[in-house]
C-alpha positions as CSV (number, residue, x, y, z in Angstrom):
1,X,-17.5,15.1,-16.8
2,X,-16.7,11.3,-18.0
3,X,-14.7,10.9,-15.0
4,X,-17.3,11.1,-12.6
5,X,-19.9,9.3,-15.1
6,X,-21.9,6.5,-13.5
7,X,-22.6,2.4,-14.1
8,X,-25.6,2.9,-15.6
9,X,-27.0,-0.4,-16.0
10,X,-26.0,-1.5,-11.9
11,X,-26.1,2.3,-10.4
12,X,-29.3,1.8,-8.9
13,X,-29.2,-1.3,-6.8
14,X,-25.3,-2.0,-6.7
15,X,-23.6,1.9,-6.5
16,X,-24.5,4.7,-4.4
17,X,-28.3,5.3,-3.5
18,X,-30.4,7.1,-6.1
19,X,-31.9,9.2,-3.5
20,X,-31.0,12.6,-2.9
21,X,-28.3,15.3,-3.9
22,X,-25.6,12.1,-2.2
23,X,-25.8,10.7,-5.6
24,X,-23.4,13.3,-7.1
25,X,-20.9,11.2,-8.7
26,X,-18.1,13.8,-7.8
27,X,-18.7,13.2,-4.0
28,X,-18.3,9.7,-5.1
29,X,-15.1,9.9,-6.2
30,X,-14.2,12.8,-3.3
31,X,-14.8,10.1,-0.3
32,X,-13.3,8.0,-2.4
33,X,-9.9,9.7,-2.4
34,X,-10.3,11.3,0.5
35,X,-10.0,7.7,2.4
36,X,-7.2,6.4,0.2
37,X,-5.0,9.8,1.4
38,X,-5.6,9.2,4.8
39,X,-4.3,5.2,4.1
40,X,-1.2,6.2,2.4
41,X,-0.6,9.5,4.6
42,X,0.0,7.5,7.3
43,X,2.8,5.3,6.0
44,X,4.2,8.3,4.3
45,X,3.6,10.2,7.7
46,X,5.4,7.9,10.0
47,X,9.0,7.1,8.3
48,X,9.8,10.0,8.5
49,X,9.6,10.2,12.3
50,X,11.1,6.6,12.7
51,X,14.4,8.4,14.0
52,X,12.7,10.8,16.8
53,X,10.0,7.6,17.3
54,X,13.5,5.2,18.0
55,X,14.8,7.8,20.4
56,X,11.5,8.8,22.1
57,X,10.8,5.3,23.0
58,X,14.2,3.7,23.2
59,X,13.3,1.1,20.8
60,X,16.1,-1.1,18.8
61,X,16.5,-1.3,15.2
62,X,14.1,-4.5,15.1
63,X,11.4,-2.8,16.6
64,X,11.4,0.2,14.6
65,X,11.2,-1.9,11.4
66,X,7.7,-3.5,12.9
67,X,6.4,0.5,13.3
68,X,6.1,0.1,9.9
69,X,5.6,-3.7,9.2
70,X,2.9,-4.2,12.2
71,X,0.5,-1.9,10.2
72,X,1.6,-3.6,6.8
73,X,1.2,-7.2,7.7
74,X,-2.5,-6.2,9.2
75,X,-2.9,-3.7,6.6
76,X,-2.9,-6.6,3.9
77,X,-4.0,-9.8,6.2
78,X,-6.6,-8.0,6.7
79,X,-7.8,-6.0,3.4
80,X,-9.6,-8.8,1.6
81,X,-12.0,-9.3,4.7
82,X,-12.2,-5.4,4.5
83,X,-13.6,-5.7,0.6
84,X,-15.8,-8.6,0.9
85,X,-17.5,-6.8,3.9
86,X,-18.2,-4.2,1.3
87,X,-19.7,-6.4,-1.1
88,X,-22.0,-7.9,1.9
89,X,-22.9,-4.9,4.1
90,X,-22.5,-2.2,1.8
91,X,-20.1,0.3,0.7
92,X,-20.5,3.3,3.0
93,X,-21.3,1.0,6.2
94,X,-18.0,-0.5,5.9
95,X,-16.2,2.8,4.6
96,X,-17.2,4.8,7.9
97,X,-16.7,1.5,10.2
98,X,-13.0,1.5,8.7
99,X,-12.2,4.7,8.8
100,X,-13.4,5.3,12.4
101,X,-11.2,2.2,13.9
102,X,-8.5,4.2,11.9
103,X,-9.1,7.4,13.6
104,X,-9.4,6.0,17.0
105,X,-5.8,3.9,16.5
106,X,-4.5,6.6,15.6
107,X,-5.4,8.5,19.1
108,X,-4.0,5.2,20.9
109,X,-1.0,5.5,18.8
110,X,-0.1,9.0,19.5
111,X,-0.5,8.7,23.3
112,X,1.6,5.4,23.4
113,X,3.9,5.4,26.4
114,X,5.7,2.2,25.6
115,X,6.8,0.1,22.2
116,X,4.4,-2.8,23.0
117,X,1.4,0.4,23.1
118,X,2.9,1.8,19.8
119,X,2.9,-1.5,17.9
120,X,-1.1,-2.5,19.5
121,X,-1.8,0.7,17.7
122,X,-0.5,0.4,14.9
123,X,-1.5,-3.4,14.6
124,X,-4.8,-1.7,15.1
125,X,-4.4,1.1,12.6
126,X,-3.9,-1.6,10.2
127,X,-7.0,-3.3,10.6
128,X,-8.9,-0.5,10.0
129,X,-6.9,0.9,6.7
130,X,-7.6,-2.8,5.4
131,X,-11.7,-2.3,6.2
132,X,-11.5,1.4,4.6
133,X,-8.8,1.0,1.8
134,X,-11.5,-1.9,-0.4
135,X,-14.1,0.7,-0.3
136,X,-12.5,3.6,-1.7
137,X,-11.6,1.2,-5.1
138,X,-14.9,0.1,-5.3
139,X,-16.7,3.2,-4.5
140,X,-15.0,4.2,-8.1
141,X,-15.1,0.8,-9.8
142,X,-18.8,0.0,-9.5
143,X,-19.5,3.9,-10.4
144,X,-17.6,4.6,-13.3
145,X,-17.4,1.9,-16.1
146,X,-14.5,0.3,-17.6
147,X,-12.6,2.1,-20.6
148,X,-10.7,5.2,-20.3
149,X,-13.3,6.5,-18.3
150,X,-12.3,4.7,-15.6
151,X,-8.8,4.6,-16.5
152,X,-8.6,8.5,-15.5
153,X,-10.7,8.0,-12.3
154,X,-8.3,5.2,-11.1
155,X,-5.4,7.4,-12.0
156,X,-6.4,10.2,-10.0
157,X,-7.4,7.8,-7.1
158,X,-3.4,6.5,-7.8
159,X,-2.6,10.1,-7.9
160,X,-4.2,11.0,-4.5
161,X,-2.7,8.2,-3.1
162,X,0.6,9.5,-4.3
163,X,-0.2,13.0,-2.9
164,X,-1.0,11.4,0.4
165,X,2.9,10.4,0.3
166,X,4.1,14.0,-0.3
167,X,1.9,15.3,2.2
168,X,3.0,12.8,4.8
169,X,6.9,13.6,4.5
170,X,6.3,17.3,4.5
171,X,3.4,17.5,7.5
172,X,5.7,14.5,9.2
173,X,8.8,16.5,9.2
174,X,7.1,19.7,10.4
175,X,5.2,17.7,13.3
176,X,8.6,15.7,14.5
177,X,10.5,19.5,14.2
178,X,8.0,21.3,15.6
179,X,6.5,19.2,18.2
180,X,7.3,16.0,18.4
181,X,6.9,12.3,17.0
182,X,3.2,11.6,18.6
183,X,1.5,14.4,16.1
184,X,2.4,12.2,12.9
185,X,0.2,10.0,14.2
186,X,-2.5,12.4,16.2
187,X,-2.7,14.4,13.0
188,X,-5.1,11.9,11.6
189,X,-7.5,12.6,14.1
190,X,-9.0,15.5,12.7
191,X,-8.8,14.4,9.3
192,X,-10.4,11.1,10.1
193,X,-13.2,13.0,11.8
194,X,-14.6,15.5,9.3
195,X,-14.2,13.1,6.3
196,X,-16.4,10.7,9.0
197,X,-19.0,13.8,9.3
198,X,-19.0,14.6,5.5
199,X,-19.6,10.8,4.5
200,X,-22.0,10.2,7.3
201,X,-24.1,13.2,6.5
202,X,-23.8,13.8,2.4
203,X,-23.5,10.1,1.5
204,X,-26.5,8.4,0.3
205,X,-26.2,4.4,1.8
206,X,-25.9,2.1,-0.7
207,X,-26.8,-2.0,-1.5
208,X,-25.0,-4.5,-1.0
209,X,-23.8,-6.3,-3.7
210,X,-23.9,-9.6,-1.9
211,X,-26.5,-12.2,-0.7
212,X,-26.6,-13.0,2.7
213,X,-23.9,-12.1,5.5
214,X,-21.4,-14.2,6.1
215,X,-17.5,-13.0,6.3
216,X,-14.5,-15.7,5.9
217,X,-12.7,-14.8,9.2
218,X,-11.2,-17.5,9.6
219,X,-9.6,-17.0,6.0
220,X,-8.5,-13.4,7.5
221,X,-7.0,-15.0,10.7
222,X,-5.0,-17.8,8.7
223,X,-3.4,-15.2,5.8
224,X,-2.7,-12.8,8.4
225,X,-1.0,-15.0,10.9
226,X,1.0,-16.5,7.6
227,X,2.5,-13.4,6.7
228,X,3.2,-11.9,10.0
229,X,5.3,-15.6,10.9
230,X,6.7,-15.6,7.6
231,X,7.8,-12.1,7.9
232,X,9.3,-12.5,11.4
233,X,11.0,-15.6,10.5
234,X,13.1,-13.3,7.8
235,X,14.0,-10.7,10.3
236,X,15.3,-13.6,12.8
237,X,17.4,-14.2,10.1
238,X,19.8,-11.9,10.7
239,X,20.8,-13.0,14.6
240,X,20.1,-15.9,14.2
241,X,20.7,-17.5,10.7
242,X,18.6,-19.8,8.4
243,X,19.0,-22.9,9.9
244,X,18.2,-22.4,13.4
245,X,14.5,-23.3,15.2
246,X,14.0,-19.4,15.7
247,X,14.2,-18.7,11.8
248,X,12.8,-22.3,10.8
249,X,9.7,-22.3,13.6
250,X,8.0,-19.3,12.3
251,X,9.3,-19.6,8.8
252,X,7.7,-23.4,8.5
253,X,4.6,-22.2,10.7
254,X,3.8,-19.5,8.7
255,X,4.0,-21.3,5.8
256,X,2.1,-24.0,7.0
257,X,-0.7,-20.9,7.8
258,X,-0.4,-20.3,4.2
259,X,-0.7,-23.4,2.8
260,X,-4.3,-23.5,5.2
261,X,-5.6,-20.2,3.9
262,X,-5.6,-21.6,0.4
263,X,-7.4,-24.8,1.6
264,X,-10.3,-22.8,3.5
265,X,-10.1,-20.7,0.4
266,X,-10.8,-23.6,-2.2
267,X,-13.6,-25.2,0.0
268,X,-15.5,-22.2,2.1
269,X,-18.6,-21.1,0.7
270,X,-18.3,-17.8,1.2
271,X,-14.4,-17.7,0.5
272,X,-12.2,-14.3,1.6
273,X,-10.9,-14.8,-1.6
274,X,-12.5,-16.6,-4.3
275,X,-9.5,-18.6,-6.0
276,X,-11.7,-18.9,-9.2
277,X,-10.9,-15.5,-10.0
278,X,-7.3,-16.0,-10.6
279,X,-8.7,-17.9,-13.7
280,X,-8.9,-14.5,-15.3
281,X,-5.9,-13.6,-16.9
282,X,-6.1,-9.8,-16.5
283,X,-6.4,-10.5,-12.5
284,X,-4.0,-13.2,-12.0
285,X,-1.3,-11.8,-14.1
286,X,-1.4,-7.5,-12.6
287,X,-1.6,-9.2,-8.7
288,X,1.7,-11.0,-8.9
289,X,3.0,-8.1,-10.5
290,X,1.8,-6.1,-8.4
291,X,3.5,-8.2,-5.6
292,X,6.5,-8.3,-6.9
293,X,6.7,-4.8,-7.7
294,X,5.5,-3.9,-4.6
295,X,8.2,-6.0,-2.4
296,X,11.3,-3.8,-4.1
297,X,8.8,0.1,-4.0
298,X,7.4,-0.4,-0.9
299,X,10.5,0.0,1.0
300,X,12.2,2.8,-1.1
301,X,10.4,5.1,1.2
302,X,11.9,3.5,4.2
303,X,14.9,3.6,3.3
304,X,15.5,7.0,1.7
305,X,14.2,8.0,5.2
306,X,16.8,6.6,7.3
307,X,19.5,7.4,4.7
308,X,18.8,11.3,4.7
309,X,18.3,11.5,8.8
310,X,21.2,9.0,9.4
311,X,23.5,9.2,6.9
312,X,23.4,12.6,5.4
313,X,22.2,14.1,8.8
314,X,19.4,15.9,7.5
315,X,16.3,17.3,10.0
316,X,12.9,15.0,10.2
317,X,11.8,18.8,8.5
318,X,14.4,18.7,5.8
319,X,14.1,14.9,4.9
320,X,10.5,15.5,4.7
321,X,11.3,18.3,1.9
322,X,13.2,15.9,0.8
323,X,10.2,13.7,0.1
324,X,8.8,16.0,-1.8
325,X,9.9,15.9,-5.8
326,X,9.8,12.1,-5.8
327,X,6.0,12.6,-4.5
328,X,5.1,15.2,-7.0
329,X,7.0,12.6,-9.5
330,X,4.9,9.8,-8.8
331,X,2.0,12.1,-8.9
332,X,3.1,13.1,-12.3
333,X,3.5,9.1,-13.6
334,X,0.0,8.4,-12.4
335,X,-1.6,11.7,-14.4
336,X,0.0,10.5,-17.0
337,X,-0.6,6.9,-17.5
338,X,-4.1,6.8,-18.4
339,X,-3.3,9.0,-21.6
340,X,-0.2,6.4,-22.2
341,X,-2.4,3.5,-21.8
342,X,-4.4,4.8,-24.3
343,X,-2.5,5.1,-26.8
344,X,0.7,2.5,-26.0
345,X,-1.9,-0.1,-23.5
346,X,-1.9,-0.7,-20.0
347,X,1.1,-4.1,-20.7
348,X,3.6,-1.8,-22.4
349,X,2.9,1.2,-19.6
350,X,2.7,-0.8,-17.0
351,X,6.4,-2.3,-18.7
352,X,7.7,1.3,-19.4
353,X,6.7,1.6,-15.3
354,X,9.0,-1.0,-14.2
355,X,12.1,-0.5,-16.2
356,X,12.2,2.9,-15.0
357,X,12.0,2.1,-11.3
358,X,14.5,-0.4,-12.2
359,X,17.0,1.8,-13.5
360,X,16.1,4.2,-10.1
361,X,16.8,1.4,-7.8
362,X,20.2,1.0,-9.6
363,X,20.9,4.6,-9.5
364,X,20.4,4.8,-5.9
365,X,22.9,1.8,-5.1
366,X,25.6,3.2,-7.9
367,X,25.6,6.6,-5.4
368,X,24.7,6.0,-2.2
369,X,27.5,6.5,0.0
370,X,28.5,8.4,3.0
371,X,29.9,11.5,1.4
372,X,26.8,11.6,-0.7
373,X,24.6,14.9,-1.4
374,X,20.9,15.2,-1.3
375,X,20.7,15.7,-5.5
376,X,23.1,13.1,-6.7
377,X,22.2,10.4,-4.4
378,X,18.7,10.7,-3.2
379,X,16.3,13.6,-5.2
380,X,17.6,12.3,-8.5
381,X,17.4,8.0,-8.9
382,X,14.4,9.1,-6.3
383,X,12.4,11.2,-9.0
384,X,13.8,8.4,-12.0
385,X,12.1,5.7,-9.5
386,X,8.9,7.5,-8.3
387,X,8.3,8.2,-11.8
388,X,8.2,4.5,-13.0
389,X,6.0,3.7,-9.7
390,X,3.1,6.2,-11.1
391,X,3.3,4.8,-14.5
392,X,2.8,0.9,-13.3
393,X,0.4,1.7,-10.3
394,X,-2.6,2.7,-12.5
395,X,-2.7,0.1,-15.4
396,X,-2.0,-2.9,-13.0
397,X,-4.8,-1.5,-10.8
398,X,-7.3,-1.3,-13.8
399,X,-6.3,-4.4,-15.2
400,X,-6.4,-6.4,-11.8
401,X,-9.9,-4.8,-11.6
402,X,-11.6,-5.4,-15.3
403,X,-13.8,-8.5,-16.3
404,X,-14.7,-9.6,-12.7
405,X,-18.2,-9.7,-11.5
406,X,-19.9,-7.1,-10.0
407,X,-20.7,-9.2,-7.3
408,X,-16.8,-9.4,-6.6
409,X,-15.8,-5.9,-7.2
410,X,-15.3,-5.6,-3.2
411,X,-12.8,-8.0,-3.2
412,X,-11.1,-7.9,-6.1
413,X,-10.5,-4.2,-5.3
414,X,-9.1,-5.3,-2.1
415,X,-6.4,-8.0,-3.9
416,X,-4.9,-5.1,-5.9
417,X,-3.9,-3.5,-2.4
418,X,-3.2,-6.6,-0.7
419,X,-1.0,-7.7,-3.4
420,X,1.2,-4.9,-3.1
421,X,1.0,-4.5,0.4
422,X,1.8,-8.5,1.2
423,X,4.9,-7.6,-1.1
424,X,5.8,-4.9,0.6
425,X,5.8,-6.0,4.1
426,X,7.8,-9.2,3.0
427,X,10.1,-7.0,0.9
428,X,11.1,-4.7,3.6
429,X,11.1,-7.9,6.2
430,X,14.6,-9.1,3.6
431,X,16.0,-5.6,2.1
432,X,16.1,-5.3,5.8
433,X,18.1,-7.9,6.6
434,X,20.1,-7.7,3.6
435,X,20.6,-3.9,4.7
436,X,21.7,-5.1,7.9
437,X,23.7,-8.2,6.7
438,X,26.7,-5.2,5.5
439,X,26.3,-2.4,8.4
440,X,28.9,-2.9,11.1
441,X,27.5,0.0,12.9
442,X,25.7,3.1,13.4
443,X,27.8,6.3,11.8
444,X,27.5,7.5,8.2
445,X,30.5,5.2,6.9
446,X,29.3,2.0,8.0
447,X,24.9,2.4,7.2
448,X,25.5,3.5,3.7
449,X,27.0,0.5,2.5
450,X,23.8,-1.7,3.9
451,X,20.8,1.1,2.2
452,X,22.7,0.6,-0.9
453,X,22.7,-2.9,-1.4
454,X,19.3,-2.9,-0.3
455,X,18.6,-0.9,-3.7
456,X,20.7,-3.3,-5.7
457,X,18.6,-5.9,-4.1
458,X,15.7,-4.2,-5.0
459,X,16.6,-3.3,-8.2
460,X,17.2,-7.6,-9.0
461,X,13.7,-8.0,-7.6
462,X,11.9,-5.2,-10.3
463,X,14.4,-6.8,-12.9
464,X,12.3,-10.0,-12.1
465,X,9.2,-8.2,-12.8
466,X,9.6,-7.3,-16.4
467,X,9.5,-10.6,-17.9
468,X,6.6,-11.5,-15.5
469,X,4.6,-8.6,-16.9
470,X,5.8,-9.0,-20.6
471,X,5.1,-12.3,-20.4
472,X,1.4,-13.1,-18.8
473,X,-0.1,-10.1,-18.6
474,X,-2.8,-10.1,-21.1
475,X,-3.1,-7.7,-24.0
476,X,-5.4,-5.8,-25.4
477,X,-9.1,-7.3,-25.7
478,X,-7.9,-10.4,-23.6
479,X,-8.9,-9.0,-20.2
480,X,-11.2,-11.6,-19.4
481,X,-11.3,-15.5,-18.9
């Protein structure tokens, strides 16, 4: 099966070990997906319960936006440290050191008495997705080469990834109904362990791809502490405005963080991420895209959430059967982009993508309102919007991934995730407050208003997007620099 075909010229010292029955390409790509599900499960997973989580710990609004955004802003400060470790220690090393912090978070999480316990955890939870999420990429990308080959392994890796999502509202909403918040989180647990035991024992270690052993943590700290400032100087926003030292402070500081990363970045040795790749156009181009994209998608989920539980009163069981078409839709987009790719390319799919998520995002703020139903307002634009999502998720992935060294794949892998995971915890940092800028209070009449402008919002943001990928992302045959 070409799916599960092999590098054949780097399999032996840069992919899985030769040795043994491990070398089976379709365990390769098993593990592979099997770690991306858990990553995206337990975003999926958790907005579901943000209601019951809200109640159960008496947090406020603001804290239950940084349940999500504490794993995000870790999730991505963190991801690119998580792929060059792969490059330098080896694949499997750094898949089974990720995914065990995971598991253990995950623990901590669900036995969290207190907010401050509940963010630790998923702070970090964070970490470890950003150490585990690199390797599952790479684990494909340096085993299967480029062409459509690839194309289809990335697309069911995308597609996994999606399925993680529908899993996570259906198995969140029975958890929260059935038993309570803490088992959206404790259900990882066994997951986390027999995908550790089924790595540990059938996985063949690999070679590293690097020379040496030296990891940019310092890079890690700086773009981490950047985002997380810049992100909480957006949400300060909305008590205390944008011109006063609680907004500017971390706004400024963070920026400032920013502004560092890129000078360790441009003078380290060893750099978290090397800033000479963003002289290839294919990589450049699909990871501000993918940003961009990513700060508008990211946050549907969160939303739709809230909107069904608090606004159309459904139960955490029912909004996550709610979940469900627009999971199997995106599931659907990312099947079927590798076949569109290759007969339309990965620019016009990744533009069909967009527009349609665009046109789902203006759906949604056309029809939310309090005397909404669950088809017209939230299982149609939701399908329309997931659908687009699956189309642009695989061919900005494999174009943010083709014509970098090998040496780099760790990395580069990691930048498509961070890309759209940086997006998406700024993006839900100002829908947020732009949400929160029209609700005057908390019954159906006066939330609506605020989740639907946070579409329109959204819907500008993706609008953005199209002439950003119509314009620099490279065609056909001018993937590399």
């Amino acid at each position: 099966m070409d799916v599960m075909a092999k590098r054949p010229a780097e399999a032996g010292t840069q992919g899985i070990s030769a040795a043994g029955p491990a070398r089976s390409p379709w365990l390769v790509v098993l593990a592979a997906c099997a770690g991306q599900f858990l990553v995206v499960l337990d975003v999926s997973v958790v907005n579901v319960a943000l209601p019951s989580i809200r109640a159960g710990l008496e947090m406020d609004a603001e804290g239950l936006q940084w349940v999500v955004n504490t794993y995000t802003l870790t999730f991505a400060g963190f991801m690119l440290l998580g792929g060059r470790a792969g490059d330098l220690f080896g694949r499997k090393r750094v898949f089974l050191a990720g995914l065990g912090l995971f598991t253990a978070a995950s623990l901590a999480g669900g036995l969290a008495q207190e907010p401050w316990q509940l963010l630790a955890a998923r702070a970090v939870q964070g970490t470890g997705a950003a150490v585990l999420a690199p390797s599952t990429l790479t684990l494909l990308t340096t085993s299967v080469p480029e062409g459509p080959a690839r194309a289809r392994a990335v697309g069911t890796w995308t597609a996994v990834g999606a399925g993680g999502g529908a899993a996570g509202g259906f198995v969140g909403g029975v958890l929260t109904d059935a038993l309570s918040w803490r088992w959206v989180l404790l259900v990882n647990v066994p997951i986390g362990v027999l995908v550790l035991l089924a790595v540990a024992l059938r996985l063949s270690p690999d070679h590293p791809a690097g020379g040496g052993s030296r990891l940019d943590v310092p890079g890690a700290v700086l773009v981490t502490g950047g985002l997380g400032a810049v992100a909480y100087g957006i949400v300060q926003t909305e008590a205390a405005g944008w011109t006063e030292p609680a907004t500017l402070v971390p706004l400024l500081g963070g920026l400032a963080l920013l502004g560092a990363f890129v000078a360790v970045e441009a003078r380290a040795g060893a750099p978290l991420m090397p800033l000479r790749l963003f002289r290839l156009p294919s990589v450049s181009a699909a990871n501000a895209a993918m940003f961009v994209c990513g700060a508008a998608l990211v946050s549907s989920w969160y939303f739709m959430s809230l909107y069904m539980q608090n606004v159309l009163l459904l139960t955490p069981l029912q909004a996550g059967l709610g979940f469900l078409p627009h999971s199997l839709s995106v599931v659907a987009g990312s099947k079927f982009a590798p076949r569109l790719m290759h007969r339309a390319g990965a620019r016009n799919t990744a533009l069909a993508g967009v527009a349609l998520a665009t046109g789902g995002f203006l759906w949604f703020s056309a029809v939310m309102s309090a005397d909404g139903g669950y088809a017209a307002t939230v299982m149609g634009p939701g399908v329309v919007t997931m659908l687009g999502t699956g189309l642009l998720a695989t061919p900005l992935a494999s174009l943010a991934t083709s014509g970098a060294p090998h040496r780099d794949a760790g990395v580069v892998s990691a930048m498509v995730n961070t890309s759209r995971t940086m997006g998406g915890s700024l993006g839900l940092a100002v829908l947020s407050t732009v949400a929160a800028s029209r609700i005057a209070g908390d019954v159906p009449d006066t939330l609506a208003p605020g989740y639907a402008l946070a579409f329109r919002t959204g819907a500008a943001v993706l609008a953005c997007c199209l002439p950003l990928i119509a314009l620099t992302l490279p065609g056909e045959g001018r993937r590399g620099g």
